[in-house]
DRENKE-253137 format. One record per atom (N, C-alpha, C): z, y, x negated; residue in one letter. Coordinates in steps of 0.02 Angstrom, whole numbers, padded with zeros to 5 digits, always signed. Each point is the difference from the previous one (the first is absolute). Layout:
# DRENKE-253137
ZYXA
...
END
This chain:
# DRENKE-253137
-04859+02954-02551X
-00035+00056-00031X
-00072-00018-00018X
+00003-00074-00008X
-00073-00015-00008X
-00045-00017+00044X
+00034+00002+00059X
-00054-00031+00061X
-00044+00041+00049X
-00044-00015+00018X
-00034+00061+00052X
+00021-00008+00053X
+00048+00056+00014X
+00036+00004+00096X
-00063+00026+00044X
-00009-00029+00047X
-00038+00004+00075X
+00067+00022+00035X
+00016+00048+00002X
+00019+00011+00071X
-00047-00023+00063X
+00051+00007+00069X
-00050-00010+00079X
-00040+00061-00011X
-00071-00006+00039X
-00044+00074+00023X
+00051+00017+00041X
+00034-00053+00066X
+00008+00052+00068X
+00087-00010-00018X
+00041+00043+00034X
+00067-00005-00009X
+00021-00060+00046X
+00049-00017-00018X
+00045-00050+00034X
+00061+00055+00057X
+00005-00012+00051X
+00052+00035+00058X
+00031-00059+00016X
+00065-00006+00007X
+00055-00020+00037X
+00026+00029+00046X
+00030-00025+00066X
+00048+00029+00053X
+00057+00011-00046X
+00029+00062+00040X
+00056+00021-00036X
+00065+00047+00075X
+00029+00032-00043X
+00030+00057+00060X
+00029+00049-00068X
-00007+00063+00019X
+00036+00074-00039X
+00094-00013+00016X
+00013+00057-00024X
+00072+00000-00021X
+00014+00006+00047X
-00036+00009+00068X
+00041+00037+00071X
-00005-00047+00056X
-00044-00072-00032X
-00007-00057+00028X
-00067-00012+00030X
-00053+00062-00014X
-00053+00016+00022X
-00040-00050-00009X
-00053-00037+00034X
-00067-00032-00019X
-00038+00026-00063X
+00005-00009-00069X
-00040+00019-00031X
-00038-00054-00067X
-00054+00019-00012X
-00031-00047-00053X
+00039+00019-00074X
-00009-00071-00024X
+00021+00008-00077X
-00040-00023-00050X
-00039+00023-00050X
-00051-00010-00040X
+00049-00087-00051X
-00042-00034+00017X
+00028-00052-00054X
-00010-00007-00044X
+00041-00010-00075X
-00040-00003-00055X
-00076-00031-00015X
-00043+00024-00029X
-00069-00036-00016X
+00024-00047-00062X
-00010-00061-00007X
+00045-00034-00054X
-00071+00007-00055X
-00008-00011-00085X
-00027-00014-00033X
-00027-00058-00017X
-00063+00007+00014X
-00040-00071-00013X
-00046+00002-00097X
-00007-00046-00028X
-00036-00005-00048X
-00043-00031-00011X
-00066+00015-00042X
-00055-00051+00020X
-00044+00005-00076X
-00017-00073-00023X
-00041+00012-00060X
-00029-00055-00003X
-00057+00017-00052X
-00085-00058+00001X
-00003-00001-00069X
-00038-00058-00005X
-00014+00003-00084X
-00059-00055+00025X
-00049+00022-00058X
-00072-00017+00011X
-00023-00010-00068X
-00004-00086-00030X
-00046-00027-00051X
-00048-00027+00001X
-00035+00026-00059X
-00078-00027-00013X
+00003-00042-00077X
-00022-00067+00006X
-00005-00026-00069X
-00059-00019-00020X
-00008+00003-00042X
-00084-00016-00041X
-00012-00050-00039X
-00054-00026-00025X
+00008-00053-00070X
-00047+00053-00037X
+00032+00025-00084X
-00021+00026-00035X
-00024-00039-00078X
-00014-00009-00038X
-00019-00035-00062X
+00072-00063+00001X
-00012-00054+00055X
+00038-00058-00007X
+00071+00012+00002X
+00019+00072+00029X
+00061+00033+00038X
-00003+00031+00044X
+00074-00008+00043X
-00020+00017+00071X
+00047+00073-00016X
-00015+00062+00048X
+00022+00053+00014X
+00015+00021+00037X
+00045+00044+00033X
+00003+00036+00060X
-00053+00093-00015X
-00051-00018+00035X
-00050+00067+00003X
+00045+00056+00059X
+00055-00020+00046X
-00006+00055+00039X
+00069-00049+00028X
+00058+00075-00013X
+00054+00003+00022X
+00028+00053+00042X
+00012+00000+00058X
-00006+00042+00021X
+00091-00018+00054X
+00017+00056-00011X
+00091+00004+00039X
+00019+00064+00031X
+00016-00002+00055X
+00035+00043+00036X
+00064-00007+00031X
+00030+00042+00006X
+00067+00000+00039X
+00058-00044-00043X
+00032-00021+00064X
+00055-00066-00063X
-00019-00048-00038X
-00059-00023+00033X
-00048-00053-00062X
-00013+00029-00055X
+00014-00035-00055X
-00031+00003-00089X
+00000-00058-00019X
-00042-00001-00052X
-00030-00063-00040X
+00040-00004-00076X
+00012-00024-00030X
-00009+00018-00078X
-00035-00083-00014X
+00001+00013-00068X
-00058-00066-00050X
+00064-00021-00082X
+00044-00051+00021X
+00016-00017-00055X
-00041-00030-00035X
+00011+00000-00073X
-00046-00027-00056X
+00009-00080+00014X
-00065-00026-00006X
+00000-00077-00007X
-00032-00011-00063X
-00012-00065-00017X
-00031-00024-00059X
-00076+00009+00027X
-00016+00013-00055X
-00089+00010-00017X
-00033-00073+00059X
+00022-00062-00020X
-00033-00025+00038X
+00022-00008+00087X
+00049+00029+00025X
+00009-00023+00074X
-00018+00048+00027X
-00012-00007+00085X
-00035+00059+00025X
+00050+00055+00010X
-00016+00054+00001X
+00025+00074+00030X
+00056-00005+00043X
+00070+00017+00008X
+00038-00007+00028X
+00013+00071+00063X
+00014-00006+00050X
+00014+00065+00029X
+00052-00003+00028X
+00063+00044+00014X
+00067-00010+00038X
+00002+00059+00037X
+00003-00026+00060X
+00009+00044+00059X
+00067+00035+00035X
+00009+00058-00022X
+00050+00025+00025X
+00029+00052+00053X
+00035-00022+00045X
+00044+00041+00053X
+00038+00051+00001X
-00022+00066-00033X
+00056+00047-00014X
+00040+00013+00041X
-00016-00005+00056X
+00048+00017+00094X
+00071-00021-00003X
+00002-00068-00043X
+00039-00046-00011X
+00024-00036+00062X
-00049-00031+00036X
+00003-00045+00048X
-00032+00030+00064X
-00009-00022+00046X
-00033+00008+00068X
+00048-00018+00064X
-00013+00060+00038X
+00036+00002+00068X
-00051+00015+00051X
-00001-00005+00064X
-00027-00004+00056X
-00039+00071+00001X
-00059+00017+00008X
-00059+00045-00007X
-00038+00005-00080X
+00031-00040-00032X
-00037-00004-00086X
-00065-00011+00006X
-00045-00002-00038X
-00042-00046-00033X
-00033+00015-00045X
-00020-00046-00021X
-00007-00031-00082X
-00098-00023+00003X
-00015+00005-00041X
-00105-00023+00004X
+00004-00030-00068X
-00027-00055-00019X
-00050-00024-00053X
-00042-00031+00011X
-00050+00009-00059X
-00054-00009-00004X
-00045-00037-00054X
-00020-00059-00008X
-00008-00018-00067X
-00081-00030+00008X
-00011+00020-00066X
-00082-00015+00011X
-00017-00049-00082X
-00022-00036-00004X
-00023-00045-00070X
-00091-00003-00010X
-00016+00014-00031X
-00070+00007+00014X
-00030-00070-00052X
-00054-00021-00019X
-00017-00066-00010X
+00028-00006-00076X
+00034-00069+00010X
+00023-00033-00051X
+00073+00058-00023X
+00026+00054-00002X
+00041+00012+00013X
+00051-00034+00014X
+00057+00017-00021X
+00078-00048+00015X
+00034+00048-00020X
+00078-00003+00047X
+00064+00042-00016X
+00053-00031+00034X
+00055+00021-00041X
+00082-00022+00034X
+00023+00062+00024X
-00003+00001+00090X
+00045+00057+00009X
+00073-00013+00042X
+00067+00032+00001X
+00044-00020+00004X
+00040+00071-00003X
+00087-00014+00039X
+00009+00080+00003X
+00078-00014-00045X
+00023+00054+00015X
+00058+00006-00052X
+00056-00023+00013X
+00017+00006+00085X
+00051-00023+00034X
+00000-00027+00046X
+00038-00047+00026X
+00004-00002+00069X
-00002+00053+00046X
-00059-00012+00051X
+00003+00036+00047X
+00054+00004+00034X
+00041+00058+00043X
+00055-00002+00055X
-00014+00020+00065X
+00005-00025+00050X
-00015+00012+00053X
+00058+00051+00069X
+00020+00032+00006X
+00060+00026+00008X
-00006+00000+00081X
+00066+00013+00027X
+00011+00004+00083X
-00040+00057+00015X
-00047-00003+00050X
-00049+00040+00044X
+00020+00018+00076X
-00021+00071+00003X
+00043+00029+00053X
-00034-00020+00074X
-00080-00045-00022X
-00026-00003+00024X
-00063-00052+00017X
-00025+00061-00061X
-00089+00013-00023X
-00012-00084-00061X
-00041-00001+00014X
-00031-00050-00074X
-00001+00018-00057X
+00033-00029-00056X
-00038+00030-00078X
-00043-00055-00011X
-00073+00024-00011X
-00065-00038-00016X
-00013+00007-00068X
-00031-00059-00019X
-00032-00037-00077X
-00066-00008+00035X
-00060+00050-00042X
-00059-00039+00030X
-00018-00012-00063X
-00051-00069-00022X
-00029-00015-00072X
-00046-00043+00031X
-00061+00033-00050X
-00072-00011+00000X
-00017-00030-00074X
-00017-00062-00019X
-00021-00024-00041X
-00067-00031-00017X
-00036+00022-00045X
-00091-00031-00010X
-00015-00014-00067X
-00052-00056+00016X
+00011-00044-00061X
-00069-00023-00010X
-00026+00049-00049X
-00076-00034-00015X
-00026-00054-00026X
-00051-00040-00021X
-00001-00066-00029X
+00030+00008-00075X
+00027-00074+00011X
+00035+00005-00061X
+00040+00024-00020X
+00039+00057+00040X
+00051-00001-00026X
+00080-00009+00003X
+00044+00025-00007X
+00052-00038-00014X
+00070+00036+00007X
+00036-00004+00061X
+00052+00040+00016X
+00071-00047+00006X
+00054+00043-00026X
+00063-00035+00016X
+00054+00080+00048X
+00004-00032+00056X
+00056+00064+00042X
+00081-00056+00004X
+00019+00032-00054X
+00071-00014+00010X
+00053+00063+00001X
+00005+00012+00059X
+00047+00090+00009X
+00088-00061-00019X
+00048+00028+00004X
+00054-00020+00011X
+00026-00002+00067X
+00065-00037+00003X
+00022-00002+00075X
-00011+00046+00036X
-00005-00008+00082X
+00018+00057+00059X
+00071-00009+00028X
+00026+00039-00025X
+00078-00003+00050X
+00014+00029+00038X
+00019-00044+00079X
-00015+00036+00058X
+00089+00002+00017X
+00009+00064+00041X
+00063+00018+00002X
+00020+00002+00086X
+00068-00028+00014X
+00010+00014+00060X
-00006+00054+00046X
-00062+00000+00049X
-00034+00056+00069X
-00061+00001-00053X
-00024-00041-00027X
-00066+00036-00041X
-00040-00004+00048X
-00073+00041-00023X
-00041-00046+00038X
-00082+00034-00072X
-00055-00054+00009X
-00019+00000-00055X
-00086-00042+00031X
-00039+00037+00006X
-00078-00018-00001X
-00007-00018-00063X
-00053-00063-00025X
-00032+00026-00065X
-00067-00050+00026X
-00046+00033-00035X
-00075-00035+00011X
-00044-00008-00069X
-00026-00072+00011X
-00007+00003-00094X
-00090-00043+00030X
-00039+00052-00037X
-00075-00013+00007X
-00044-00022-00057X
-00017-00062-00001X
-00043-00021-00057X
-00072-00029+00001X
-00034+00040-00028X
-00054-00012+00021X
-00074-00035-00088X
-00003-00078+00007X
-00018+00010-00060X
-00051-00060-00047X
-00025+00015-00023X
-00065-00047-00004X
+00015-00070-00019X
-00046-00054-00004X
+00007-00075+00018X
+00033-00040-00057X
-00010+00051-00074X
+00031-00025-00072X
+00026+00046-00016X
+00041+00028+00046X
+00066+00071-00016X
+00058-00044-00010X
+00047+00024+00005X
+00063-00027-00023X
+00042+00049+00010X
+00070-00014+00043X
+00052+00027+00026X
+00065-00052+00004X
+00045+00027-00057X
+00061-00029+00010X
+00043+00038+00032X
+00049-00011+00055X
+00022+00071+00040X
+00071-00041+00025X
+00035+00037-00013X
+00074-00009+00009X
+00051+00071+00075X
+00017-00025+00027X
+00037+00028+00033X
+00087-00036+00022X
+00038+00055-00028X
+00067-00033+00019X
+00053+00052+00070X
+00027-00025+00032X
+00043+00025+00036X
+00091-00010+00000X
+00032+00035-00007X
+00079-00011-00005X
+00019+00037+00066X
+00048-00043+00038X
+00028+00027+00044X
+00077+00030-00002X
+00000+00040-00013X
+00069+00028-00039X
+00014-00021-00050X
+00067+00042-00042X
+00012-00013-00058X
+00054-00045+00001X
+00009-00076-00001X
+00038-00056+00010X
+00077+00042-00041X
-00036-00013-00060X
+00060+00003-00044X
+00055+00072+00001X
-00033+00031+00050X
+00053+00077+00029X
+00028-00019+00069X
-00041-00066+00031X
+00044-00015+00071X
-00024+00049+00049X
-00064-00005-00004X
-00050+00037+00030X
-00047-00033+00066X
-00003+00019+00046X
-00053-00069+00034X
-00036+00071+00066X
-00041-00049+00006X
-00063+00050+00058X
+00013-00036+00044X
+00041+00027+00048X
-00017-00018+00070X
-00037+00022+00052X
-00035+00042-00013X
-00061+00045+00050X
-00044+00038-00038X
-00048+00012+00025X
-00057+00020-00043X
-00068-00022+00032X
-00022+00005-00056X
-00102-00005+00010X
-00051-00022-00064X
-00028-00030-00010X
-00033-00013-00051X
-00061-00055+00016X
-00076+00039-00012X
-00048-00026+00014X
-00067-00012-00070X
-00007-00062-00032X
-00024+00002-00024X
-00063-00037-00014X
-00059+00047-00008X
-00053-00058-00015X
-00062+00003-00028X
-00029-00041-00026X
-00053+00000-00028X
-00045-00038-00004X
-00065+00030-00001X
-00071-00005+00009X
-00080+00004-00037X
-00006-00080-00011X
-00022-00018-00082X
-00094+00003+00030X
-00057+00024-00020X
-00041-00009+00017X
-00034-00011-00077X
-00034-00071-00001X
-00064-00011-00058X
-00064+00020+00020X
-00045+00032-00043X
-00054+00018+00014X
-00002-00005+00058X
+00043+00062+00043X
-00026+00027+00051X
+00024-00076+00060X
+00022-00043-00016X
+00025-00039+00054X
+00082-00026+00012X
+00044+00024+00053X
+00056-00027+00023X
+00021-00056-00029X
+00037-00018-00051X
+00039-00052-00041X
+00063-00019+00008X
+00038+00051+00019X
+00082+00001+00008X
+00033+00082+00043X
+00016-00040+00047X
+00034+00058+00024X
+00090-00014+00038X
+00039+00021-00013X
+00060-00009+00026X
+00069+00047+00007X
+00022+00009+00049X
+00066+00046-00013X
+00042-00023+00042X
+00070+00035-00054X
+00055-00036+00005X
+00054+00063+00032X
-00003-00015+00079X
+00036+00057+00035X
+00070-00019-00010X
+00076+00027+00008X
+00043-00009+00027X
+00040+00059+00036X
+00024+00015+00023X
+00016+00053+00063X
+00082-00002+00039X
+00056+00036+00010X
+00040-00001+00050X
+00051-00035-00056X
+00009-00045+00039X
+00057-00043-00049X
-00012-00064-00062X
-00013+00052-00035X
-00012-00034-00059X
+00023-00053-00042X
+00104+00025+00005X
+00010-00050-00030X
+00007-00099+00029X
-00004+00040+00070X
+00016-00082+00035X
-00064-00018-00006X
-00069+00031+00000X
-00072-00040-00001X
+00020-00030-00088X
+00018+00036-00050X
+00011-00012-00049X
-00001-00076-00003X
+00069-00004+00036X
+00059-00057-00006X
-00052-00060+00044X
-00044-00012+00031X
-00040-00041+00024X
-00024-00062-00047X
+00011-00065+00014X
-00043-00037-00048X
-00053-00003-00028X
-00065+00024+00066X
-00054+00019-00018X
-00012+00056-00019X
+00033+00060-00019X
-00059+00049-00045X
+00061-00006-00077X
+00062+00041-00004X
+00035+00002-00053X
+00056-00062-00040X
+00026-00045+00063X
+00066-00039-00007X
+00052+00071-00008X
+00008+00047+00001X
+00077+00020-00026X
-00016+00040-00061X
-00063-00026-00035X
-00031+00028-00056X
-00014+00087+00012X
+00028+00050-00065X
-00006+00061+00026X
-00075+00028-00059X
-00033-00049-00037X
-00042+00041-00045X
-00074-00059+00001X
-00053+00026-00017X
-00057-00038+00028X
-00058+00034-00030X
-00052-00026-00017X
-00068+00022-00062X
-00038-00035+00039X
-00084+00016-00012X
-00053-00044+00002X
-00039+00011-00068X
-00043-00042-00002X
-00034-00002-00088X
-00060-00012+00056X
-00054+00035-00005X
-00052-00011-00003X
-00055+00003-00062X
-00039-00053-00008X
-00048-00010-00048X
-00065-00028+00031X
-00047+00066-00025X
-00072-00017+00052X
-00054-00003-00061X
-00024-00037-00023X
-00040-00002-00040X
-00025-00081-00012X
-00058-00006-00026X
-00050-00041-00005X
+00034-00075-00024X
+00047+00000-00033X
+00043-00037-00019X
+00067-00042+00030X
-00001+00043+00068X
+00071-00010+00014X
+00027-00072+00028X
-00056-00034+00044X
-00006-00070+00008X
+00038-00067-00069X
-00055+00020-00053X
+00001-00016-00054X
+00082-00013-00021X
+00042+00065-00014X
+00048+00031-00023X
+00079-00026+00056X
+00001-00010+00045X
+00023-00034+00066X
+00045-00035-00027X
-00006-00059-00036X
+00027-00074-00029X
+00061+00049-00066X
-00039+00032-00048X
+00021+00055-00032X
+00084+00027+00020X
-00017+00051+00028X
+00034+00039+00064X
+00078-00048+00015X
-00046-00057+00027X
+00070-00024+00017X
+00045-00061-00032X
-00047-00006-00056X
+00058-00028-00060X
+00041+00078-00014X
-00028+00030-00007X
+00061+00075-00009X
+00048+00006+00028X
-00015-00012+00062X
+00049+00017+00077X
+00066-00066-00014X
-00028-00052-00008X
+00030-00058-00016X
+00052+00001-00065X
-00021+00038-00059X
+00057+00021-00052X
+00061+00020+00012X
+00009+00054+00076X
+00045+00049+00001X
+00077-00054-00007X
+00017+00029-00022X
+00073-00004-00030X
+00042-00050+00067X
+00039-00055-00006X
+00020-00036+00061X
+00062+00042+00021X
+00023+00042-00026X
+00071+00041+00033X
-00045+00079+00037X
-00056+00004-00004X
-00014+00052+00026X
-00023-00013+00064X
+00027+00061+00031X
+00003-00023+00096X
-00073+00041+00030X
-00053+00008-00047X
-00056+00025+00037X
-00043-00063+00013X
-00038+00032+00053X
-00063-00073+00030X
-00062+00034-00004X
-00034-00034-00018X
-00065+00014-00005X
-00076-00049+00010X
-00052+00022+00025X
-00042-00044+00001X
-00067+00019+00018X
-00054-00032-00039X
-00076+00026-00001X
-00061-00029+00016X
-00013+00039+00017X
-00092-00043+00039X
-00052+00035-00004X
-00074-00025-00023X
-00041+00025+00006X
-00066-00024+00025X
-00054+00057+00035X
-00057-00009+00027X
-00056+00039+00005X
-00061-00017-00027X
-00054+00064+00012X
+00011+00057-00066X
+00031-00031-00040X
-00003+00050-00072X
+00066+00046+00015X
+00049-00029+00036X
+00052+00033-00010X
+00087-00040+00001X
+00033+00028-00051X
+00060-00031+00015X
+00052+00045+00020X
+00046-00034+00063X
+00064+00033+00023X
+00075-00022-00032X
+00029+00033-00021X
+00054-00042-00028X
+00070+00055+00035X
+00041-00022+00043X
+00065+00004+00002X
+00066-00010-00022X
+00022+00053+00020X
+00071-00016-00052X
+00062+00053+00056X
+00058-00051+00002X
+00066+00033+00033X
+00034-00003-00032X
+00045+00036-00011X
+00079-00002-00032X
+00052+00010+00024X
+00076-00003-00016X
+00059+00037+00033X
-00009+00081-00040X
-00028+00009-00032X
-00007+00080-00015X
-00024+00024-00056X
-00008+00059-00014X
-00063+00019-00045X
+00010-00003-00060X
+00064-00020-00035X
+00008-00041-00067X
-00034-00074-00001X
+00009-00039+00032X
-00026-00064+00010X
-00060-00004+00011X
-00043+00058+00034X
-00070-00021+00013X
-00022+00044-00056X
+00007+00044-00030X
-00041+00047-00053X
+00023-00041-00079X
+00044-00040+00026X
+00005-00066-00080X
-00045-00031+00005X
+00011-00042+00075X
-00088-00045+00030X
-00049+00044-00032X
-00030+00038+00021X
-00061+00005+00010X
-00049+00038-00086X
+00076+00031-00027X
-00014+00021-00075X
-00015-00085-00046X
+00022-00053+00022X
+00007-00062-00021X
-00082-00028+00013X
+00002+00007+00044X
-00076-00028+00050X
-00065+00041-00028X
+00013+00051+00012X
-00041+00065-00033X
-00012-00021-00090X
+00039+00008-00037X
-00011-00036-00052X
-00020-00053-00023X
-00015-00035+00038X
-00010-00076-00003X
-00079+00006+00023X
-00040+00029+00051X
-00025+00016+00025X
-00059+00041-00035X
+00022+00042-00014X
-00030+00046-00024X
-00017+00001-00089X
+00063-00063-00037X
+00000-00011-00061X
+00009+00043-00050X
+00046+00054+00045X
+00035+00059-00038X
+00036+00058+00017X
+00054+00018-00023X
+00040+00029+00052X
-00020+00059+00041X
+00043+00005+00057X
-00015+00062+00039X
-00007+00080-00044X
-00029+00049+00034X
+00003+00050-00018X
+00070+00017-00026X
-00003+00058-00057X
+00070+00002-00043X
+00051+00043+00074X
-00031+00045+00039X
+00047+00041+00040X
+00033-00035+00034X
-00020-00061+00018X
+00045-00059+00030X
+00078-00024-00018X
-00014+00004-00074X
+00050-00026-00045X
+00054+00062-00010X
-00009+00053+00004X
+00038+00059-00020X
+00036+00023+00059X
END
């Protein structure tokens, strides 16, 4: 009820035959697609940062839980559609203007559902003026068996900006005895500093998913998987940091993880057997990290 349906412009025809066995066409259902954007602007105002311009359409909405006076502006991004199927898509947009900082992050795990076909697309555009100071931690993507799932994540952002950026993926829901064996999922992203190529990479998988899964080299068998990226002036520095953290994790916990950095940026990985085990990781890491806990919608 909350999403904006696109029907097709042109109809869909199928071969068919009439009751008398005749050659005739049959109109096929036009299925419902949904599609929504959300577009922020943040400011630095008297030694606080603001959002000047919120702007939401379709299934996308924003809301602003209360934080304490001193941390930055929180924003949680939400999916009214309640998940994405093959012809979706989804737009954000985030803009920080100088010295500016915000935590944005969404309410739920994303779901990715069986597609009859078509792609459901994530496009996100991120900019980051000097100085200032962004954290993108959305919650998991859970991709579902026949999914299939574009997302493109664009950052574009000056030489003493700062971007902590989290992305997680679950491949079915373990603990329902769930698994993807076919599907689609292409993901990637593309970091430019003042205007020059820094990081670019995507992570296709296609067809048979769960046996590429099961490969030594990309998953082991592992069905859930994050990257932490941290691009900022510091991140070299912070490296040694990082992976005394990584090094804490608990000796009965079966996630792996490991980090490197170069050129003002750090990559940090993380696998699990499933999305209890890696969203303990990475809420653990994240805290440690960050030197204070995740956003509260995390916890609830």
């Amino acid at each position: 009820m909350f999403a904006v349906i696109s029907p097709s412009d042109t109809d869909i025809w199928i071969g068919g035959t009439d009751r008398a066995g005749r050659g005739a066409p049959i109109r096929a259902p036009i299925l419902q697609r949904s599609f929504g954007a959300v577009e922020l602007v943040f400011v630095r105002r008297s030694e606080a940062s603001q959002a000047i311009r919120v702007f939401q359409r379709g299934a996308m909405k924003v809301r602003f839980p209360k934080v304490d006076a001193d941390e930055p502006p929180e924003a949680v991004l939400l999916n009214l559609a309640g998940g994405l199927t093959g012809g979706d898509r989804l737009e954000f947009g985030i803009r920080l203007d100088e010295r500016a900082s915000a935590v944005v992050t969404t309410q739920a795990c994303e779901r990715i559902y069986r597609s009859t076909g078509d792609d459901a697309t994530v496009m996100g555009h991120i900019r980051l003026a000097p100085a200032a100071k962004m954290e993108w931690l959305p919650q998991a993507t859970i991709i579902f068996d026949a999914a299939r799932l574009k997302r493109e994540t664009h950052v574009e952002l000056a030489s003493d900006a700062s971007l902590l950026a989290l992305e997680s993926v679950i491949f079915g829901r373990t603990a329902r005895g769930e698994s993807v064996v076919s599907g689609e999922l292409s993901d990637s992203w593309c970091v430019h500093r003042d205007g020059k190529l820094i990081h670019a990479e995507c992570f296709a998988i296609a067809d048979a998913i769960q046996a590429t899964l099961d490969r030594p080299s990309v998953l082991n068998g592992h069905r859930a998987m994050a990257t932490l990226r941290y691009i900022a002036p510091d991140a070299a520095q912070r490296i040694e940091e990082m992976r005394a953290i990584l090094a804490g994790a608990p000796e009965e916990d079966a996630t792996a993880s490991a980090a490197s950095a170069w050129d003002g940026i750090m990559i940090v990985r993380f696998v699990a057997p499933d999305s209890y085990r890696l969203n303990r990781e990475i809420a653990r890491v994240l805290g440690g990290f960050r030197r204070k806990p995740l956003p509260r919608v995390w916890l609830s």
